[in-house]
C-alpha positions as CSV (number, residue, x, y, z in Angstrom):
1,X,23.0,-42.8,-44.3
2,X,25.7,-41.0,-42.3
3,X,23.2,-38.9,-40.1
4,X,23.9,-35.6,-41.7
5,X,20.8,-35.2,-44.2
6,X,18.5,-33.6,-41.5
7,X,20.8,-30.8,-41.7
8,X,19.1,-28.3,-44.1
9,X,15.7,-29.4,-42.7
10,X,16.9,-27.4,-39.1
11,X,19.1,-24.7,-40.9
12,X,15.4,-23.8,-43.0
13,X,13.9,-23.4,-39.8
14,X,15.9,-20.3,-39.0
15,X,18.6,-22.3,-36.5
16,X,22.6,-21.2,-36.8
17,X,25.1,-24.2,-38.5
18,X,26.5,-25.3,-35.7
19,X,22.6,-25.7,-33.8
20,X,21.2,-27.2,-37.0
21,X,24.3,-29.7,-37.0
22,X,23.4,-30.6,-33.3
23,X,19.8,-31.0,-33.7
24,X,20.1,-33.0,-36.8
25,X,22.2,-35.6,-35.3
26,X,20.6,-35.6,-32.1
27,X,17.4,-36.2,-33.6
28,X,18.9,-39.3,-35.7
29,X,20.7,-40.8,-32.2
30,X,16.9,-40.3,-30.3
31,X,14.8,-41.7,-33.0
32,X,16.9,-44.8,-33.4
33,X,18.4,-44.2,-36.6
34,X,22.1,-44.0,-35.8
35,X,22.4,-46.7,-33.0
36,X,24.9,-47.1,-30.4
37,X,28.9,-48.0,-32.0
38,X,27.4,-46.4,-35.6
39,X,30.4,-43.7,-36.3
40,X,29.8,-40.5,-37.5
41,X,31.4,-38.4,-40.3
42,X,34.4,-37.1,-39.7
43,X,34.7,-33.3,-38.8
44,X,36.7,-32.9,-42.0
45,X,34.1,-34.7,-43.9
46,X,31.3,-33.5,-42.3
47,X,32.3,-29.8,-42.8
48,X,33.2,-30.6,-46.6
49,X,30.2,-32.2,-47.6
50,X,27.5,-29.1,-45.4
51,X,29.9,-26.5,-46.0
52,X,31.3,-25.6,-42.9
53,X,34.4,-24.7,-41.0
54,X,35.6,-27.2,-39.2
55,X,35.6,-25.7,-35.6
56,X,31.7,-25.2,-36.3
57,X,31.6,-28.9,-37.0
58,X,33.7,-29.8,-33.8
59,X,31.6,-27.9,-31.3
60,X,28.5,-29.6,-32.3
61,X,30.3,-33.2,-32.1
62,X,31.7,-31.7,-28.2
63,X,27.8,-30.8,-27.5
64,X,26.8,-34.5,-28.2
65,X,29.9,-35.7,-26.0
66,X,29.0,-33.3,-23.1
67,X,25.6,-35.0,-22.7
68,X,26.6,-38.7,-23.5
69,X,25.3,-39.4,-26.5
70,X,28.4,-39.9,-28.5
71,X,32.4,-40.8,-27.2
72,X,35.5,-40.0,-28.7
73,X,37.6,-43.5,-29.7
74,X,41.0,-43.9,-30.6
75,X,41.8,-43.1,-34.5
76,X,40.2,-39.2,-33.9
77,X,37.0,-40.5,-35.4
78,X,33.5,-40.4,-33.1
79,X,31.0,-43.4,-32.4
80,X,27.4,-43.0,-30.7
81,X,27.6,-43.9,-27.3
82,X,23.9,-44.8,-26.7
83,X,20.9,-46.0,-27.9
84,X,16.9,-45.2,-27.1
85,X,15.0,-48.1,-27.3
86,X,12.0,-47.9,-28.4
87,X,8.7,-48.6,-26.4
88,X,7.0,-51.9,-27.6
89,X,3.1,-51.5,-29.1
90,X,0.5,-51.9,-27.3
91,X,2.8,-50.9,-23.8
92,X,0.6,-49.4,-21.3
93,X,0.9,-46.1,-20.2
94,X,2.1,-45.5,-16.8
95,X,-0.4,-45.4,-13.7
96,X,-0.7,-42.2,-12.4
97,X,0.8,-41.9,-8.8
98,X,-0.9,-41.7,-6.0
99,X,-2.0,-38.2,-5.2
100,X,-3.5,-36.2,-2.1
101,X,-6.9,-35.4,-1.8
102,X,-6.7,-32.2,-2.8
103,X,-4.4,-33.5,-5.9
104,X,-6.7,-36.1,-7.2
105,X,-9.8,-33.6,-6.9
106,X,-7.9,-31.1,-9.4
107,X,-7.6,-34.3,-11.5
108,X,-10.8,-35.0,-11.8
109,X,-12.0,-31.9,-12.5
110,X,-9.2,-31.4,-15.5
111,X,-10.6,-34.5,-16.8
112,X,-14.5,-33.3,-16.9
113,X,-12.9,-30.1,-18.6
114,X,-11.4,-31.5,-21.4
115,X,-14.6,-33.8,-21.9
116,X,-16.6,-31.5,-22.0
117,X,-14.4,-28.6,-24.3
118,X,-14.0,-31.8,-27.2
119,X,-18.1,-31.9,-27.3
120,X,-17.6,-28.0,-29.3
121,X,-18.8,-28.0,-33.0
122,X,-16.1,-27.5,-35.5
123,X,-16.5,-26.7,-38.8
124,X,-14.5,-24.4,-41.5
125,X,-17.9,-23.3,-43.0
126,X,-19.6,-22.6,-39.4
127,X,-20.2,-19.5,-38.5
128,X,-19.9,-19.7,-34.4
129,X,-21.8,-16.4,-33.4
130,X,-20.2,-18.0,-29.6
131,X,-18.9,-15.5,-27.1
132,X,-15.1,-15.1,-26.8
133,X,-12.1,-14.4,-24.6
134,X,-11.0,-12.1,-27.2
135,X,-13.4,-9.2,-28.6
136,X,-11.4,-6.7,-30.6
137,X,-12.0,-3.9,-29.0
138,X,-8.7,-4.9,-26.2
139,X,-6.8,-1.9,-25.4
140,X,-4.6,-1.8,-28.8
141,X,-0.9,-3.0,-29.1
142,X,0.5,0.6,-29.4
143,X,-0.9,2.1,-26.2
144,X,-0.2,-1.0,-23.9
145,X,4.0,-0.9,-25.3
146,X,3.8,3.2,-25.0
147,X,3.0,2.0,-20.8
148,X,5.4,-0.9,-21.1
149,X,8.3,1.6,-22.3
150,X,7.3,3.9,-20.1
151,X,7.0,1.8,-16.7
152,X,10.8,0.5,-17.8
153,X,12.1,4.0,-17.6
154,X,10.9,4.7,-14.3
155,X,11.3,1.5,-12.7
156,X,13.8,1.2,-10.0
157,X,16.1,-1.8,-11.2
158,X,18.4,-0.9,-7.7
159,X,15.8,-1.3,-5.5
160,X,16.2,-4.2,-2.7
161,X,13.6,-6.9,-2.5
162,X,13.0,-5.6,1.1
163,X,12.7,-1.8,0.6
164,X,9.2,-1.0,0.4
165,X,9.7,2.9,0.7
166,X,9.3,3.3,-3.3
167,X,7.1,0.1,-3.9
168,X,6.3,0.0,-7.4
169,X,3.7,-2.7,-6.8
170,X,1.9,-0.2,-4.1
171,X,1.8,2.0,-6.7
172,X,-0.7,-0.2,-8.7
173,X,-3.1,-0.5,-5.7
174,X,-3.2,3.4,-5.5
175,X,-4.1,3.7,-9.1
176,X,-6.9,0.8,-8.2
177,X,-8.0,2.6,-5.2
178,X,-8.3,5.8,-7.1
179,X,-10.2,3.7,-10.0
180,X,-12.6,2.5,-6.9
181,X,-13.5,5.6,-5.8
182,X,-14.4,7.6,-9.6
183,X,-15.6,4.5,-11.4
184,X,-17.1,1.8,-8.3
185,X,-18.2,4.2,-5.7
186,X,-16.2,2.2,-3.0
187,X,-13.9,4.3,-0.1
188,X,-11.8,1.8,0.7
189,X,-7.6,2.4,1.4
190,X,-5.0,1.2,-0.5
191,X,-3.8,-0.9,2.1
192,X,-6.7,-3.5,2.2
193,X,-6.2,-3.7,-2.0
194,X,-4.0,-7.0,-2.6
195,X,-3.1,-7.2,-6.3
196,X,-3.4,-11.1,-7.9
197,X,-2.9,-12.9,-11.0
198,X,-6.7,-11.8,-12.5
199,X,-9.7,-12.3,-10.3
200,X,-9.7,-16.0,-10.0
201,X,-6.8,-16.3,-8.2
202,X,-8.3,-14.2,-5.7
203,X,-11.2,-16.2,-5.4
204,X,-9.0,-19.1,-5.0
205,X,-7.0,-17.4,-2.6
206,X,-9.6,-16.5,-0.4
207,X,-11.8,-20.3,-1.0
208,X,-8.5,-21.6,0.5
209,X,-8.3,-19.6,3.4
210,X,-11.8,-19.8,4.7
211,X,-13.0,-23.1,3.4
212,X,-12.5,-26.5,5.3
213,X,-12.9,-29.8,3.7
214,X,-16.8,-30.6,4.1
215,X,-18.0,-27.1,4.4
216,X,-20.4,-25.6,2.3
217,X,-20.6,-22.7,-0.1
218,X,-23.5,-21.3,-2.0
219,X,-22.6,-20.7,-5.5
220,X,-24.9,-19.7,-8.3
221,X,-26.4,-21.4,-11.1
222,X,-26.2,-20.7,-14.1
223,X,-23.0,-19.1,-13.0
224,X,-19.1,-19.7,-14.0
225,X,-18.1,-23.4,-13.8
226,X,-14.8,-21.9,-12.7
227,X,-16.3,-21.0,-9.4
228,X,-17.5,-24.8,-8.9
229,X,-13.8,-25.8,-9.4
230,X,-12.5,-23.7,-7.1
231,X,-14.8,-24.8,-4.1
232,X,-14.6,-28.3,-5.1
233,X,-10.7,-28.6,-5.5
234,X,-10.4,-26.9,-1.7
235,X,-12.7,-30.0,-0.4
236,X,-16.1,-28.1,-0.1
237,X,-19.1,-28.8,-0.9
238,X,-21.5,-26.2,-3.8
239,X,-25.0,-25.5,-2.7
240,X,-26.6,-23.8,-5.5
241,X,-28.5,-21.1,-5.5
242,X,-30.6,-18.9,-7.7
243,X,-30.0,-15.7,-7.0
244,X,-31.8,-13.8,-9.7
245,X,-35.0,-15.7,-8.5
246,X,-36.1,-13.1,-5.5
247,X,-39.1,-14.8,-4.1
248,X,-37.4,-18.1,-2.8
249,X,-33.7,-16.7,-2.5
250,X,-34.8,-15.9,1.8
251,X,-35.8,-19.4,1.8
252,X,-32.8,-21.0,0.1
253,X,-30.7,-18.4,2.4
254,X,-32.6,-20.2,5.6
255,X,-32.0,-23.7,4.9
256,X,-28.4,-23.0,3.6
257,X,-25.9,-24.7,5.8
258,X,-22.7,-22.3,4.0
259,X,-20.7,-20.2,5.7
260,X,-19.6,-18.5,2.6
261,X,-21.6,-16.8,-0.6
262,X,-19.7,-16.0,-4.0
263,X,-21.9,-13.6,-6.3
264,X,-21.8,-12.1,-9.3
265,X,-24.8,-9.3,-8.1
266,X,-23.1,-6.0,-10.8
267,X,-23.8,-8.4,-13.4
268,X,-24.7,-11.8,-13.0
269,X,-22.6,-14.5,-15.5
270,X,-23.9,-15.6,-17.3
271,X,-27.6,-14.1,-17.8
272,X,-26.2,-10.2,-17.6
273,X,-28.9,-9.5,-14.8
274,X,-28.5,-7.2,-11.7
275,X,-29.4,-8.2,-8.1
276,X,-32.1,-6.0,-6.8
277,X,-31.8,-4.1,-3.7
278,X,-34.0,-6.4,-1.4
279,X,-32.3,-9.5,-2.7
280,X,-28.6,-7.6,-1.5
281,X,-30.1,-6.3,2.0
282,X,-31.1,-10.1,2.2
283,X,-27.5,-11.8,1.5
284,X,-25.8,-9.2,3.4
285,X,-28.5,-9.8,6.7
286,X,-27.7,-13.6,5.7
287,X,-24.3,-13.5,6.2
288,X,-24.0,-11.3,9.2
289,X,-26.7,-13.6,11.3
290,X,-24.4,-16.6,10.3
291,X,-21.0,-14.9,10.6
292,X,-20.7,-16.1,6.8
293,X,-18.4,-14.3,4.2
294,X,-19.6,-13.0,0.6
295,X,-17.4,-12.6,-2.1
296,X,-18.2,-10.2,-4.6
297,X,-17.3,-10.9,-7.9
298,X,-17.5,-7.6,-10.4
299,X,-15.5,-8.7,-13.2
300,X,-18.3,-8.9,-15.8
301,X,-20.0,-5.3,-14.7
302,X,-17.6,-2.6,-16.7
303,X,-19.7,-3.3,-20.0
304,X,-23.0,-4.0,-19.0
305,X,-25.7,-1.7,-20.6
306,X,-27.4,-2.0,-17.5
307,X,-30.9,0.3,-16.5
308,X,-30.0,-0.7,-12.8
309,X,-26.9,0.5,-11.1
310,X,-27.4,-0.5,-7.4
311,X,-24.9,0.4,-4.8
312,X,-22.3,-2.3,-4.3
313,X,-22.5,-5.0,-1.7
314,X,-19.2,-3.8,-0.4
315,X,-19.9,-0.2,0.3
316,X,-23.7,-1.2,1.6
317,X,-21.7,-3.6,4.2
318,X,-21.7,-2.7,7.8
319,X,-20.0,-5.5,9.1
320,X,-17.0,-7.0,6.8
321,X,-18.5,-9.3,5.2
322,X,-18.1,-8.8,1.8
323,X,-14.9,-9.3,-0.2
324,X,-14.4,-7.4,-3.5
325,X,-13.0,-9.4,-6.1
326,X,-12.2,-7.5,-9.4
327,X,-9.9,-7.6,-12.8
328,X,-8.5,-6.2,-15.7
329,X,-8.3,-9.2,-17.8
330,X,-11.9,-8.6,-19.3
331,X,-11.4,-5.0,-20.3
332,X,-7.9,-4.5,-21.3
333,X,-6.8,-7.9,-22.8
334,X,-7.1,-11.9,-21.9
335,X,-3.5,-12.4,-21.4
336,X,-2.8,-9.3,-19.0
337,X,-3.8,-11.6,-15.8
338,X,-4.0,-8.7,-12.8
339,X,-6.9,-8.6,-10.7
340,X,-7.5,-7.5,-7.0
341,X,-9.1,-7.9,-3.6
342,X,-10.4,-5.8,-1.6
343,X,-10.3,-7.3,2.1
344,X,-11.6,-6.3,5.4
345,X,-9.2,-5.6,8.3
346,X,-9.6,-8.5,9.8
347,X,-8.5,-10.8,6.7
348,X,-6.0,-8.6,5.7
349,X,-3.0,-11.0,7.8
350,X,-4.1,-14.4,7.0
351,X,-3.9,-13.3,3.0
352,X,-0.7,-11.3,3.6
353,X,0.9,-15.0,5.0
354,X,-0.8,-16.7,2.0
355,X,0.7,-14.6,-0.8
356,X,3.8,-15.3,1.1
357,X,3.5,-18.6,0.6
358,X,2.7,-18.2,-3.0
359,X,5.4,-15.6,-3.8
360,X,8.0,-15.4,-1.6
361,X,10.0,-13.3,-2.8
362,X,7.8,-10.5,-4.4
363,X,7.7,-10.4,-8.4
364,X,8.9,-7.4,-9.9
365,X,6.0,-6.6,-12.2
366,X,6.8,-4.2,-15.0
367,X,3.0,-5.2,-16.3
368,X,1.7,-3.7,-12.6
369,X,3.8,-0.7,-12.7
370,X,2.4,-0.1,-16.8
371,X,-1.5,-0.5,-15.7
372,X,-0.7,1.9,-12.9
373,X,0.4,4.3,-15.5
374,X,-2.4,3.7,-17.6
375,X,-5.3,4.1,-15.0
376,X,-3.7,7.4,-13.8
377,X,-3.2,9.1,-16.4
378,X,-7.1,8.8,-17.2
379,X,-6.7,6.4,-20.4
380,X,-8.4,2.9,-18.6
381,X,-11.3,5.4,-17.7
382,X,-11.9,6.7,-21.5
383,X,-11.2,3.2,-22.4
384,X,-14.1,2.2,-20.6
385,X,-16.3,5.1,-22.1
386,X,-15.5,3.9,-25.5
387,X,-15.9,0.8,-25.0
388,X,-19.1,1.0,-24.0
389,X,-20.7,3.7,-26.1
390,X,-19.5,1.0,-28.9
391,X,-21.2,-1.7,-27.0
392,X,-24.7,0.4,-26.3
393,X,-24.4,1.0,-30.2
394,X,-24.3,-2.9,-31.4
395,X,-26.9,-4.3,-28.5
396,X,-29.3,-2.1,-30.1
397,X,-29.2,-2.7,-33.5
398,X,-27.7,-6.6,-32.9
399,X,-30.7,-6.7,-30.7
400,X,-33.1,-5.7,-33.8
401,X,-31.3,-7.9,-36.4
402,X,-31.7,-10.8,-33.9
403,X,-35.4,-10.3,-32.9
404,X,-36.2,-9.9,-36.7
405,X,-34.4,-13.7,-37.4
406,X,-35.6,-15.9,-34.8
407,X,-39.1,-14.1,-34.0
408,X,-40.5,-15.4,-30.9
409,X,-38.5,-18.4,-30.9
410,X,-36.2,-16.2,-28.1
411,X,-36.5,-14.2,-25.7
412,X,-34.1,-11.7,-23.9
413,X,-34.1,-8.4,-21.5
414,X,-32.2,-5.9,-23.8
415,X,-30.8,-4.1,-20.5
416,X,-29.2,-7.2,-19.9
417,X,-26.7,-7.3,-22.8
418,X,-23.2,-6.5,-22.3
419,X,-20.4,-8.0,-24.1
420,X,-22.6,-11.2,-25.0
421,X,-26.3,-11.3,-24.9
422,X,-28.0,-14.1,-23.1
423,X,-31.0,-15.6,-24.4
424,X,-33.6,-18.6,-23.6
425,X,-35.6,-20.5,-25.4
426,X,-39.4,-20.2,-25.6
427,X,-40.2,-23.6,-26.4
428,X,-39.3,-27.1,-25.0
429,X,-36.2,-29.0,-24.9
430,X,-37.1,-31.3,-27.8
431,X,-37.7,-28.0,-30.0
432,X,-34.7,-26.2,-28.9
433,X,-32.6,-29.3,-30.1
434,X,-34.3,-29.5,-33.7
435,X,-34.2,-26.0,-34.3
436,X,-30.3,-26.4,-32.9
437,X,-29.6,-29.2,-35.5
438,X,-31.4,-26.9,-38.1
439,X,-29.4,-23.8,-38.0
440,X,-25.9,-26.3,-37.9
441,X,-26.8,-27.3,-41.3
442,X,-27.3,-23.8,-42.3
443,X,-23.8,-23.1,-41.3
444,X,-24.6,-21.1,-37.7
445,X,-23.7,-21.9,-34.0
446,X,-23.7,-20.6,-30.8
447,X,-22.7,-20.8,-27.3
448,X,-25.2,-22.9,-25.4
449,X,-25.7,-22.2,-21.7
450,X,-26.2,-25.8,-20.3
451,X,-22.4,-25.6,-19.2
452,X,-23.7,-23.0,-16.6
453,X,-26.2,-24.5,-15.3
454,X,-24.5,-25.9,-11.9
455,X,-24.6,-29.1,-10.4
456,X,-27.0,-31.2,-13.1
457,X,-24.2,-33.7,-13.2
458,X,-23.8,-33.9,-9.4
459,X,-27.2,-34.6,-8.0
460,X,-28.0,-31.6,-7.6
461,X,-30.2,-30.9,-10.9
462,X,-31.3,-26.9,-10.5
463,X,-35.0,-26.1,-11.4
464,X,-36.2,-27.2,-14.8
465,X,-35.6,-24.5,-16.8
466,X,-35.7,-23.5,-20.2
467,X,-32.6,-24.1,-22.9
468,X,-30.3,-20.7,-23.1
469,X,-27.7,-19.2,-25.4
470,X,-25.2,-16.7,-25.6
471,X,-24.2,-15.2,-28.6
472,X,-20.9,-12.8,-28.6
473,X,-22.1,-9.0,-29.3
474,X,-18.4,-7.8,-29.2
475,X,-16.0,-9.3,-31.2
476,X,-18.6,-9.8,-34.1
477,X,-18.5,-6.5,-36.6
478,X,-22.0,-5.8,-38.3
479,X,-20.9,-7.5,-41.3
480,X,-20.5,-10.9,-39.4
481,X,-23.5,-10.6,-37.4
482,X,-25.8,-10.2,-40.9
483,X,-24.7,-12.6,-42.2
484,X,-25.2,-15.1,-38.5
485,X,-28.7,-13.8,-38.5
486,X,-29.6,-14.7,-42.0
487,X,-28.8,-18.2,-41.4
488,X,-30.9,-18.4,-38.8
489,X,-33.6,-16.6,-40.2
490,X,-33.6,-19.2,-42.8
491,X,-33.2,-22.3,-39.7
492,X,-36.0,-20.7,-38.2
493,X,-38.9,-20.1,-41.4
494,X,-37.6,-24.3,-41.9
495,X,-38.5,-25.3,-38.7
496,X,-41.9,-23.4,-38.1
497,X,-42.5,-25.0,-41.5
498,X,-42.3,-28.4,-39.8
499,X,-43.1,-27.6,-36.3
500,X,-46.8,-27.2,-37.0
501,X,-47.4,-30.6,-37.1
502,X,-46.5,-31.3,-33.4
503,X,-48.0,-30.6,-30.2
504,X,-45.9,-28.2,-28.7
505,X,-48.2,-26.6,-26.5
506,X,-46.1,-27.2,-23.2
507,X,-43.0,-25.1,-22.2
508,X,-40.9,-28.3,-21.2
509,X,-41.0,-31.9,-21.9
């Protein structure tokens, strides 16, 4: 073998001659097949036998000279120059080095991630009614590049890093500030609005800056396991709290020993409820006896059918206390990662030297200066009224479909529903796991919501509580959502067939 019959393999995947040639031999040298002293063709007889010119064929052979892997001898022919040895079976991999504290906690937290992500069903012939990053119903291709081309042509490519008199990234808080004030109700000023990589960063942001290693922080459960990550990998400690649970949220306020509260009270993840009005005067009263911090996290509210539309925590605060966190990435598209803050004054210079230290030299956005365009000019506000006039549309009928398939078996609060609907089981645990295994061999999944319930793995179980789902109301079309429902109208007539001959008198085990 002379090394050159991996050529047409590369040049079919759409690389030039010359690249293909490389690659090819490259590959043969890495893999061990042509070992150190083997010669290669010559140029003459390389470029005869693929085709090529000879200067095509030379500049590939200079490539693998330039980075050692084969020499130039005496006689004008070429020889590899090095070998890769391969790694004996059964070799151990590696120890991981040592890391810091805050290095090994993100660690272990990326390794109870991907644990827990390989324990998802997967199946050709499933049908996973699960919620999804990714709906359909994203602001479409054609409108985002009409603000893309558009930002481009008014962007300032001259401008200096350090002139801030035509800003283009100020020009995206306006738009947000103005977006505050029509759509949120909140009279802030653009200069307490810091723009982040979507809302988690923001959290982060702000976790970091407030949190020491050992504090606490009163998170909620069933909430975003994100959240948990975030406290845990800055060294503090989650208290859990439920939120939604009005008579003992005073008393798990009292006992608290946080300093700092992060909430989802527009539209709480993942159960779609919304904080009443006593339980906000009570976590704002909480926080300004304790000199405690609340961060407000809104970015699940835009869809949210909603009966109740309390005031925000931010404009009912007296005292800053509460930091607005919001994003973009849930009602325009996944991948567009902008969110916000919105910071008291007296925050507003530690996070300026954080983001500092994050960017240091600020990033010229052409994404910022496009969403900019695209909230001012009105179109993210009728996106939003389309969106959810399509959304009020499918909860009610998805709604019917679903309460006509599983009966009683689930319950939900229909003014709850937003771009998933969160439901919980009527029956026990044992039930909830046969009916589960049921509708899987009728070809139907869900989203189960024992990942959000908080702090069962850490001693800290939350109250027993019923089993929950989540099924995705957006991204499934009518057709799809039929279909889901009459395969679990057919789990469910199986299993009240067989669950008549148990006991199952009890709500939990």
């Amino acid at each position: 073998m002379n090394g050159l019959s991996g050529y047409h393999t590369w040049l079919a995947q759409g690389y030039g001659k010359e690249e293909s040639l490389y690659r090819c031999l490259r590959q043969k040298i890495i893999e061990g097949k042509l070992k150190q002293g083997d010669t290669l063709p010559s140029t003459r007889e390389a470029a005869r036998e693929l085709a090529l010119s000879r200067g095509t064929v030379i500049t590939a052979y200079d490539r693998l000279r330039a980075e050692g892997l084969a020499q130039a001898q005496q006689g004008g022919y070429t020889t590899v120059a090095y070998s890769f040895e391969a790694e004996p079976v059964g070799e151990q991999t590696e120890p991981i080095p040592k890391l810091s504290p805050f290095g090994d906690r993100i660690r272990q937290l990326a390794e109870q991630e991907a644990a827990a992500s390989s324990l998802s069903p997967s199946s050709c012939d499933l049908l996973d009614l699960s919620p999804h990053a990714y709906t359909g119903l994203e602001v479409s291709v054609h409108t985002w590049q009409r603000c893309l081309r558009e930002a481009v042509r008014e962007f300032d490519w001259q401008q200096s890093d350090n002139d801030h008199s035509n800003n283009r990234a100020a020009s995206l808080e306006e738009a947000i500030e103005l977006h505050l004030i029509r759509h949120r109700g909140i009279q802030t000023k653009r200069s307490h609005i810091r723009v982040t990589r979507g809302s988690q960063e923001a959290i982060l942001l702000l976790v970091q800056a407030l949190v020491r290693t050992g504090d606490h922080v009163l998170i909620e459960t069933p909430g975003y396991p994100g959240i948990r990550h975030i406290v845990e990998a800055a060294g503090g400690i989650p208290e859990y709290c439920q939120v939604q649970d009005g008579s003992s949220l005073q008393e798990q306020l009292e006992r608290s020993r946080a300093r700092l509260m992060i909430l989802t009270p527009n539209r709480q993840f993942p159960t779609g409820a919304t904080m009443e009005w006593e339980q906000r005067s009570q976590v704002l009263r909480w926080a300004e006896q304790n000199d405690a911090f609340i961060i407000e996290d809104d970015f699940d509210s835009d869809f949210g059918l909603g009966g109740k539309r309390y005031e925000l925590l931010q404009s009912m605060d007296r005292s800053e206390r509460v930091l607005y966190v919001g994003s973009f990435s849930r009602t325009i598209h996944p991948k567009l990662r902008l969110g916000y803050m919105v910071l008291p004054s007296r925050l507003i210079p530690i996070m300026d030297a954080m983001l500092r230290v994050y960017q240091r030299y600020e990033i010229v956005s052409i994404e910022q200066r496009a969403l900019a365009l695209f909230i001012l000019s009105g179109s993210y506000e009728r996106h939003l009224r389309r969106v959810s006039r399509l959304i009020k549309q499918r909860a009610a009928l998805y709604s019917r479909q679903l309460a006509e398939a599983v009966g009683s078996l689930l319950e939900w609060d229909t003014d709850h529903i937003g771009l998933h609907l969160y439901a919980t089981w009527t029956g026990s645990i044992a039930s909830y796991e046969s009916y589960r295994e049921r509708a899987l061999s009728y070809g139907v999944c869900w989203k189960e919501g024992k990942g959000y319930d908080l702090g069962s793995e850490y001693g800290h179980p939350p109250p027993v509580s019923r089993p929950s789902v989540l099924f995705g109301i957006a991204r499934l079309d009518e057709e799809q959502w039929k279909l889901g429902c009459d395969r679990l109208r057919m789990a469910a007539a199986h299993f009240e067939d067989h669950r008549a001959v148990r006991d199952e008198t009890s709500c939990y085990p």
